[in-house]
C-alpha positions in Angstrom: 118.6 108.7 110.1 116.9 105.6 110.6 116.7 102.9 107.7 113.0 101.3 108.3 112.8 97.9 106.4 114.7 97.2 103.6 115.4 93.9 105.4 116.5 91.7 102.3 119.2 94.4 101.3 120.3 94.9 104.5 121.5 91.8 105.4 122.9 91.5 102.0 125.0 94.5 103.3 126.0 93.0 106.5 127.0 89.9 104.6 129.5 91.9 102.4 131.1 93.1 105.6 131.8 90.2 107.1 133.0 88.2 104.0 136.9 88.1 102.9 136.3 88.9 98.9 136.4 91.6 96.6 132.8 92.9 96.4 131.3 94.8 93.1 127.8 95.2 93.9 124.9 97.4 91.3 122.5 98.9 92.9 119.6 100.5 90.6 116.0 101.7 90.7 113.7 104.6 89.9 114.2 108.1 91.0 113.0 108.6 94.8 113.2 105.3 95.6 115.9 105.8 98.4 118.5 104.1 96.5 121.4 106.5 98.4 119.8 106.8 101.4 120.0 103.5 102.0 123.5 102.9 101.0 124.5 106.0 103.2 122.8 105.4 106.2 123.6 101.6 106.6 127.4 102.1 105.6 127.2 106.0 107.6 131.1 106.3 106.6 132.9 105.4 103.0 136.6 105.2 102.3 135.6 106.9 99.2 132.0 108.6 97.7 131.3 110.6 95.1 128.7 111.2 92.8 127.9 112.1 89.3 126.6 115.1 88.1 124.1 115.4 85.3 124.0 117.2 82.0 128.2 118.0 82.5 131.3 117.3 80.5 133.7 115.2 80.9 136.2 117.5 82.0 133.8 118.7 85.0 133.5 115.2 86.0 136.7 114.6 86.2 137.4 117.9 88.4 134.1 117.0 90.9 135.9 113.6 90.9 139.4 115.4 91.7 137.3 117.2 94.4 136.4 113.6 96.1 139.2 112.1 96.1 141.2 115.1 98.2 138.3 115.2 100.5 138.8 112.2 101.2 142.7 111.4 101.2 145.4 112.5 103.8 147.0 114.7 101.0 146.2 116.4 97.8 145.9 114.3 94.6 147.1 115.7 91.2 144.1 116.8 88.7 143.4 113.6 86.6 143.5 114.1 83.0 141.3 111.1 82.1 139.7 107.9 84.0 142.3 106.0 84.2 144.6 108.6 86.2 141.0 109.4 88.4 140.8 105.1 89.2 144.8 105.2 89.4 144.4 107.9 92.2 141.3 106.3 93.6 143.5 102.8 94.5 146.0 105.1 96.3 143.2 106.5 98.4 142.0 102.8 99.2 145.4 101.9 99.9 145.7 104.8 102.8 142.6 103.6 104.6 143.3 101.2 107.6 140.0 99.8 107.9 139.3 96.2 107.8 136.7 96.8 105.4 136.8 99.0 102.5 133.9 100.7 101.2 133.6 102.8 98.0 130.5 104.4 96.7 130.1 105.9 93.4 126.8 107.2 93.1 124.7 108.5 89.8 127.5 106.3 87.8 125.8 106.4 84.7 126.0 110.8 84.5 130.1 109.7 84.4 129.8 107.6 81.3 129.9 111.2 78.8 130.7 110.9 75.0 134.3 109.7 74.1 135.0 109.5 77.9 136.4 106.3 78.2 134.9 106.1 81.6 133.7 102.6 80.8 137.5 101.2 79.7 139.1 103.0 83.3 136.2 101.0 85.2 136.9 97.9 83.5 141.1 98.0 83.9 140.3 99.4 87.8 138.3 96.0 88.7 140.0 93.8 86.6 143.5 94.5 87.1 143.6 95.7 91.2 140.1 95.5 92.8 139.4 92.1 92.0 142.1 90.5 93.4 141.3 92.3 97.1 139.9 90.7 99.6 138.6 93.7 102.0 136.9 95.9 99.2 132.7 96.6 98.8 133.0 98.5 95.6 129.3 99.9 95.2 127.8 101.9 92.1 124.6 103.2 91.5 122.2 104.9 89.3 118.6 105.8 88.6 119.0 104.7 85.1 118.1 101.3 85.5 119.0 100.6 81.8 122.3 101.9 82.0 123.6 100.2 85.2 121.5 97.0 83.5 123.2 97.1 79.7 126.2 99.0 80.4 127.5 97.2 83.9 125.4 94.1 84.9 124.8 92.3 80.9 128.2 93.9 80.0 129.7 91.9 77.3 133.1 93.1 77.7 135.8 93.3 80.0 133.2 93.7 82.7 131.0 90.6 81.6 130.4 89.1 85.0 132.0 90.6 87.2 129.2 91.9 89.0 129.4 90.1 92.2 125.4 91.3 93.6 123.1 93.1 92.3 119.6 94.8 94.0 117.1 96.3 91.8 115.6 98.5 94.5 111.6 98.5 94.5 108.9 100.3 95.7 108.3 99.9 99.5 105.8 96.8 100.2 102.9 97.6 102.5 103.8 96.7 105.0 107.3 98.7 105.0 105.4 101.8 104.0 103.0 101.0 107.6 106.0 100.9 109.3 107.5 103.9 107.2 104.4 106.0 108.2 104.1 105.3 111.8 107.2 106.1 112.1 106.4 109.7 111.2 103.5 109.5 114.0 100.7 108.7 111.5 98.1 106.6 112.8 95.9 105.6 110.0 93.8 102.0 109.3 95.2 99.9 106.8 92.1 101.2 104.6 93.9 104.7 104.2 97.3 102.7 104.0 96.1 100.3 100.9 94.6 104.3 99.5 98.1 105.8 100.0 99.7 103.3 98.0 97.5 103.1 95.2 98.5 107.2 94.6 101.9 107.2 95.6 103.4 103.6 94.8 105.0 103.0 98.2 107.7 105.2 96.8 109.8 107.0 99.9 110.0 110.4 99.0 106.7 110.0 98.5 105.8 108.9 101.7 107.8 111.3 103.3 105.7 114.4 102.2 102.6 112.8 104.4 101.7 115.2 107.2 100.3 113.8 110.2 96.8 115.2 111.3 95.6 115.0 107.8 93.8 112.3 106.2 95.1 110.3 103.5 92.2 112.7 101.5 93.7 115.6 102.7 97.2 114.8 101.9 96.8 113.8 98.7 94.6 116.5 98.1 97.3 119.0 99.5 100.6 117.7 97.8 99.0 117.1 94.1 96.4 119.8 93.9 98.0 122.8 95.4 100.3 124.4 92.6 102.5 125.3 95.9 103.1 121.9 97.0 106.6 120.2 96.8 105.2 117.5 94.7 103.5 119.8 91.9 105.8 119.7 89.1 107.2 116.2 90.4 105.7 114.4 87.2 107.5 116.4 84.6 110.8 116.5 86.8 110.5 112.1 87.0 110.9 110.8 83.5 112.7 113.9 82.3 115.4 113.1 84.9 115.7 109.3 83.4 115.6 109.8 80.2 117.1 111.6 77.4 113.9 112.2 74.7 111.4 111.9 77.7 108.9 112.9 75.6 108.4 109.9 73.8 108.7 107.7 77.3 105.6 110.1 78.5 103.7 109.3 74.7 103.7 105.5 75.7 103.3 106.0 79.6 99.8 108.1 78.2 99.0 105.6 75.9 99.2 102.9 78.4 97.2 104.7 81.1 94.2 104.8 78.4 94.0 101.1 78.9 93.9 99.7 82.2 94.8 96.2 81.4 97.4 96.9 79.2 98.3 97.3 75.4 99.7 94.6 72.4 102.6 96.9 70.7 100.8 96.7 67.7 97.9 98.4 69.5 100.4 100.5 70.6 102.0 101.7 67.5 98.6 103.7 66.2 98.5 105.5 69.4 102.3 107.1 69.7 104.2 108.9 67.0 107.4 106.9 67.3 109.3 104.4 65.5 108.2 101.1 65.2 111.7 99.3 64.8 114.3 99.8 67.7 113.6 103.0 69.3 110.1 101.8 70.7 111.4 98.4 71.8 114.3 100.3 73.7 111.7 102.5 75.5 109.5 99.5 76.5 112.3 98.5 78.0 113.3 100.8 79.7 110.3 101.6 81.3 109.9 98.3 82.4 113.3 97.8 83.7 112.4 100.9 85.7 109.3 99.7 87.3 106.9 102.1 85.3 105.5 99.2 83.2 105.2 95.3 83.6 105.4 92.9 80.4 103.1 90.1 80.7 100.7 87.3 79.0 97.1 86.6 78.5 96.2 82.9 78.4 96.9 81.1 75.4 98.2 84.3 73.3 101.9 83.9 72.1 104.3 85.8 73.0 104.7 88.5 70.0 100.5 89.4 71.6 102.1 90.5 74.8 100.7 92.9 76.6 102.3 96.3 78.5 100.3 97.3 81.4 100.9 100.7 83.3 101.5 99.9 87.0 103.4 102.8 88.6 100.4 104.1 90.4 101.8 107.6 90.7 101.8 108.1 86.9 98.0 106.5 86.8 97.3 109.1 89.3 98.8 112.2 87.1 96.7 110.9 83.6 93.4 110.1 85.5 93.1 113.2 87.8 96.3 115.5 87.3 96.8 116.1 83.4 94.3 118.7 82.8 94.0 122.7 82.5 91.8 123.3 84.9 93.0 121.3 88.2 92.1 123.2 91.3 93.6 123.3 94.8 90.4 121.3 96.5 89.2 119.1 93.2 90.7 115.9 95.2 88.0 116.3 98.1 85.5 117.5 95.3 85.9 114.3 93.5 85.2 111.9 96.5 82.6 109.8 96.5 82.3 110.3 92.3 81.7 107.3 89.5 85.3 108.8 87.9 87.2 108.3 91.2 85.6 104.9 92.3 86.7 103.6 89.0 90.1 104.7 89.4 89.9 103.4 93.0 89.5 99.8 91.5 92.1 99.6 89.1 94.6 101.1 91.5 94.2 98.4 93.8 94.7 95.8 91.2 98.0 97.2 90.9 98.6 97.6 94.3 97.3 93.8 94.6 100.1 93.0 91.5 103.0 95.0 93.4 102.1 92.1 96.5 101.5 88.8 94.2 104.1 87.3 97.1 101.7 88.1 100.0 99.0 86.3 98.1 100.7 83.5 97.4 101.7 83.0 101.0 98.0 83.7 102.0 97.1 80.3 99.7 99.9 78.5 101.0 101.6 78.0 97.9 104.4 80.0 97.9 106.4 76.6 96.8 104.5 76.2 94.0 105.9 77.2 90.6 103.0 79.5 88.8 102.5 81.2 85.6 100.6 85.1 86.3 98.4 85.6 83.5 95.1 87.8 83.1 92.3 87.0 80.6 89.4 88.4 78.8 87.5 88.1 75.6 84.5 90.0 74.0 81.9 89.0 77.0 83.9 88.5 80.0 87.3 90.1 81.9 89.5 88.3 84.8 91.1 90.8 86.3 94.0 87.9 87.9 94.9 84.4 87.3 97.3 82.2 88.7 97.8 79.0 86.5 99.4 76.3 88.7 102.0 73.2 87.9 99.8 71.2 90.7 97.1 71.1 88.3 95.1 74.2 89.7 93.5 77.4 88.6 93.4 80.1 90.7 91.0 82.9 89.5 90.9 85.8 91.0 87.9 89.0 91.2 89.6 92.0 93.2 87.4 94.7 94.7 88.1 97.7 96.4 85.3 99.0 98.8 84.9 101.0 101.6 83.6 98.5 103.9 82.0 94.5 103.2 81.6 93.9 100.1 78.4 91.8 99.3 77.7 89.0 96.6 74.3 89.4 95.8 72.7 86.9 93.1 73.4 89.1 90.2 76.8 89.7 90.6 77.4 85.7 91.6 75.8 84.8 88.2 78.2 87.3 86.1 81.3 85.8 88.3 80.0 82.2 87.2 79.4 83.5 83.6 83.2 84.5 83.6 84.5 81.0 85.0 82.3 79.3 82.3 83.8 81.3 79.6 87.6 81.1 80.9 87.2 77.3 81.3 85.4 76.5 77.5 87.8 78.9 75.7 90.9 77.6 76.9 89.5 73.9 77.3 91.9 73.6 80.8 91.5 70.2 82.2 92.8 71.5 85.3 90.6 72.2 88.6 89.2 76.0 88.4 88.8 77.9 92.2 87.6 81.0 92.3 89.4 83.3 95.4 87.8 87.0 96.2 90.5 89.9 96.9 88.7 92.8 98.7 89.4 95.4 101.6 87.7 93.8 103.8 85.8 90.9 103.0 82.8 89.0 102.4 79.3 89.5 103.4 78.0 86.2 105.0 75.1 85.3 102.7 74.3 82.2 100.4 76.1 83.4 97.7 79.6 83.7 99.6 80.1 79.8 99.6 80.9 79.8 95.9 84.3 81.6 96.6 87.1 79.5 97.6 89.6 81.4 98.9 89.1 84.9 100.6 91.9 87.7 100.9 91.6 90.6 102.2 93.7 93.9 102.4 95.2 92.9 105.7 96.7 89.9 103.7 98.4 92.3 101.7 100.8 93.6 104.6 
């Protein structure tokens, strides 16, 4: 099958091919992100692949690891009693191949790393003591638990500290990738039901890959979440239980979270979850933001113990707003259209969907050179939704609206815009210039009012 986009990775790939070093590269990112079928279909054939299993013991690992190793060799390998016999018969496997290039793919590493294993000692003597000093190996591992690959492999502080020679965090797919993702599979929508697509389903492959043609992005979503049939109906209870052990309390702070569309402090936090305050909820902040389900960020002029954790996987804003409740039926989606609850949600998930693409804005300024702090703001009158603070002495404030065709500045809503401005520039006292820039679907009205906005984006600036 075809790999669409995924440019950056790609050509990481073909640059690993064409050097003359040892190569250990970590590869990690939420479930159904495409993290294997990428690595399959750009490599298409391994010297050696296997991967982990979940929820079994050591001594199954080790024979689904047996298993691999005489698919792949010329002649059967003896049943390894422990890691280090499974790597020492995985070096005489590499040493039969007779390709220029070696490739190796272990995939769902972390499900290998089992109590008292030792997994983590084998993998360390392996690259330390024989793959290292190749020059023709790629040596790939991957996982969807981003915290394991992240604390385990890549901040090791062991034997493997450093030794990761590349890593790729794989993300969501951008816009533009999920346009060309969709088209692809014969869909021909306007980038108005491509912008609504991603604000339910995060540019996330699998995702994606449900979308029938012939339907509208309505009737999709309306089809895949709301039918109890539907291959995507228990998908929210199958996600974080499949990343984490105690998923419970990772779906406490996700709900939390989702109460507050710009984010929580942690000590707003702490009333709303029955977990403890000490380690265990600063591990599972972390984790969910190492996976992509939350971002940590700042509000201007707060310090840094006041940050704030704001819920930006669109797919899990989708389940609390419209998808967590008894009574869902199979046609509420097309029920709700058009309603005060679903325009609200329409909003917010574009402000996210405007966060996942801060890169395309900046280029749409022209100052992707330009080192910039990404804050938000807000205070007991007034609420900026986006602000990018400058080092060339400029403010960038941004209003973001999502709307089904112009949007229009009439004199009322200028006046609260300059009411916000006002109150942003007199309670931080900045001395730098302040411009106000408008994100929308698809523009301004031309009136009198538009020439107090100085920048304009629109959605097609997002792709």
């Amino acid at each position: 099958m075809e790999v669409l986009g995924r440019f950056r990775e790609r050509n990481l790939f073909q640059e690993l091919i064409e050097n003359d070093k040892a190569n250990f590269v970590a590869i990690y990112g939420r479930r159904r992100i495409g993290k294997t079928f990428l690595i399959k279909n750009h490599f298409k054939t391994f010297d050696f692949y296997h991967s982990g299993v979940a929820n079994v013991e050591t001594k199954q690992q080790l024979s689904l690891f047996h298993q691999s190793l005489c698919s792949f060799g010329k002649k059967e390998f003896p049943q390894p009693k422990n890691w280090f016999e499974a790597f020492d018969s995985l070096k005489l496997l590499i040493h039969q191949s007779r390709r220029k290039k070696k490739v190796v793919f272990i995939d769902e590493m972390p499900w290998l790393h089992t109590q008292k294993s030792n997994f983590l000692a084998a993998l360390e003597y392996f690259w330390n003591h024989w793959a290292s000093e190749r020059n023709d190996l790629i040596f790939i591992i991957c996982g969807s638990s981003s915290t394991w690959i992240i604390n385990k492999i890549i901040n090791n502080k062991a034997g493997l500290h450093n030794r990761i020679t590349h890593k790729i965090h794989l993300k969501p797919f951008s816009l533009a990738e999920t346009e060309l993702f969709l088209t692809k599979k014969g869909i021909q929508w306007n980038r108005y039901q491509l912008v609504k697509a991603y604000m339910v389903f995060c540019g996330i492959p699998y995702y994606l890959e449900q979308l029938q043609k012939g339907k509208s992005i309505d009737q999709n979503i309306n089809d895949l979440l709301f039918d109890e049939e539907s291959v995507l109906s228990n998908e929210f209870q199958n996600l974080y239980a499949s990343l984490f052990s105690n998923h419970e309390a990772y779906v406490e702070i996700v709900s939390a979270l989702a109460s507050k569309n710009k984010g929580l402090t942690r000590n707003e936090l702490v009333p709303m979850v029955s977990i403890s305050t000490g380690g265990t909820l600063s591990n599972i902040l972390e984790d969910l933001e190492l996976s992509g389900f939350i971002r940590k960020y700042y509000s201007v002029g707060k310090k840094q113990r006041d940050a704030l954790y704001q819920l930006v996987d669109t797919y899990s804003l989708f389940y609390f707003n419209f998808l967590n409740q008894k009574n869902t039926q199979k046609n509420q989606w097309i029920q709700l259209l058009g309603s005060p609850k679903l325009n609200a949600w329409s909003g917010y998930a574009f402000e996210i969907v405007c966060l996942w693409h801060i890169d395309n804005i900046k280029k749409t300024l022209g100052i992707e050179g330009i080192q910039c702090d990404v804050y938000t703001w807000s205070n007991s009158q007034a609420q900026i939704d986006l602000i990018f603070d400058r080092k060339d002495q400029v403010i960038n404030i941004f209003e973001i609206k999502f709307s089904e065709a112009l949007f229009t500045i009439n004199s009322k809503y200028l006046l609260n815009l300059l009411t916000k401005i006002d109150a942003f520039k007199q309670h931080t006292a900045t001395k730098k210039a302040v411009t106000l820039t408008f994100i929308s679907t698809y523009g301004i009205t031309e009136n009198e009012n538009k020439g107090m906005i100085q920048h304009e984006i629109t959605m097609d600036d997002l792709f």
